[in-house]
N, C-alpha and C positions, 0 to 999 in steps of 0.2 A: 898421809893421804892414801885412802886405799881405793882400787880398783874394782868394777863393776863391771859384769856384760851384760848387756840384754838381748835377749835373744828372741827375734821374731820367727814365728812357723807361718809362712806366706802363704794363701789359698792359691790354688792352682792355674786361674785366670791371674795372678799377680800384676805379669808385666802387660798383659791386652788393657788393663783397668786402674793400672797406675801413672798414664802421663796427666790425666786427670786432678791430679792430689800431689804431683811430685814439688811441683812450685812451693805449696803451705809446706809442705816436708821438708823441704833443703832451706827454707826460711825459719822455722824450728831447729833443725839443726844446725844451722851456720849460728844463732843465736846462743844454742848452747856449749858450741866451741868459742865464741866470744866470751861466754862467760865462766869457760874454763874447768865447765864439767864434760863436755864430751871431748875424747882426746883422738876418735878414728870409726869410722863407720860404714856399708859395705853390704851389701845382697851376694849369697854366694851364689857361683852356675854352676848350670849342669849337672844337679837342675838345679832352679831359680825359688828354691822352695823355702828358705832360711836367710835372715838377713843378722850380722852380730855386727853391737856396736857396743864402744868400749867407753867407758866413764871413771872419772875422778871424785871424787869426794867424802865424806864421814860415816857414808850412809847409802841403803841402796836407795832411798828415796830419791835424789837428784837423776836419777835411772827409771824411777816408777813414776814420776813424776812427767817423764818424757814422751812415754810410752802412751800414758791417760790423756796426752796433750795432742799427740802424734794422728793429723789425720788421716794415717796408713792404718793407725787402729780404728779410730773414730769410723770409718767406711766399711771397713769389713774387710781390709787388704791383707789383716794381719789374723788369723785364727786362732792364734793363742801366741801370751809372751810372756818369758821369764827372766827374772833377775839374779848372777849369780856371783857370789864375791868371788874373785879372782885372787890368788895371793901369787903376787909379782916378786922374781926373785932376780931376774939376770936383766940388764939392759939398763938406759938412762933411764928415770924415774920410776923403777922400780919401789913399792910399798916396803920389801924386806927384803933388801940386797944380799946375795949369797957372798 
């Protein structure tokens, strides 16, 4: 199984115009930690400009996938996002344990 981030670049009004959409959001992603592609997820501060969230699966699709779903994108909350494979080395479920 290998790993995935995706990475959202937040527009600047993010958190004034996200309690709006957070509900369909955390409903999307508690969905896709049930189904065991999302494994952790997270808006950075200070500033609140970037949000990463990490994914499981064969492919970045189950990532791209999320993203196309996500109505942080679908609104305009998210200005651009990218998906990048992650090669996991140290920790429990690591894709290529050192």
């Amino acid at each position: 199984m290998k790993h995935f981030l995706l990475f959202y670049h937040l527009v600047d009004d993010y958190l004034a115009r996200r309690p709006e959409f957070r509900g369909a959001h955390l409903v999307l992603a508690k969905e896709a930690v049930t189904r065991g592609e999302m494994v952790r997820a997270g808006a950075l501060n200070d500033p609140a400009d970037m949000a990463v969230l990490l994914f499981q699966g064969d492919s970045p699709d189950v990532a791209e996938r999320f993203a196309q779903a996500d109505p942080y994108v679908r609104t305009g909350l998210v200005r651009r996002w990218e998906v990048r494979e992650w090669t996991t080395v140290i920790g429990a479920g690591a894709a290529h344990p050192a």
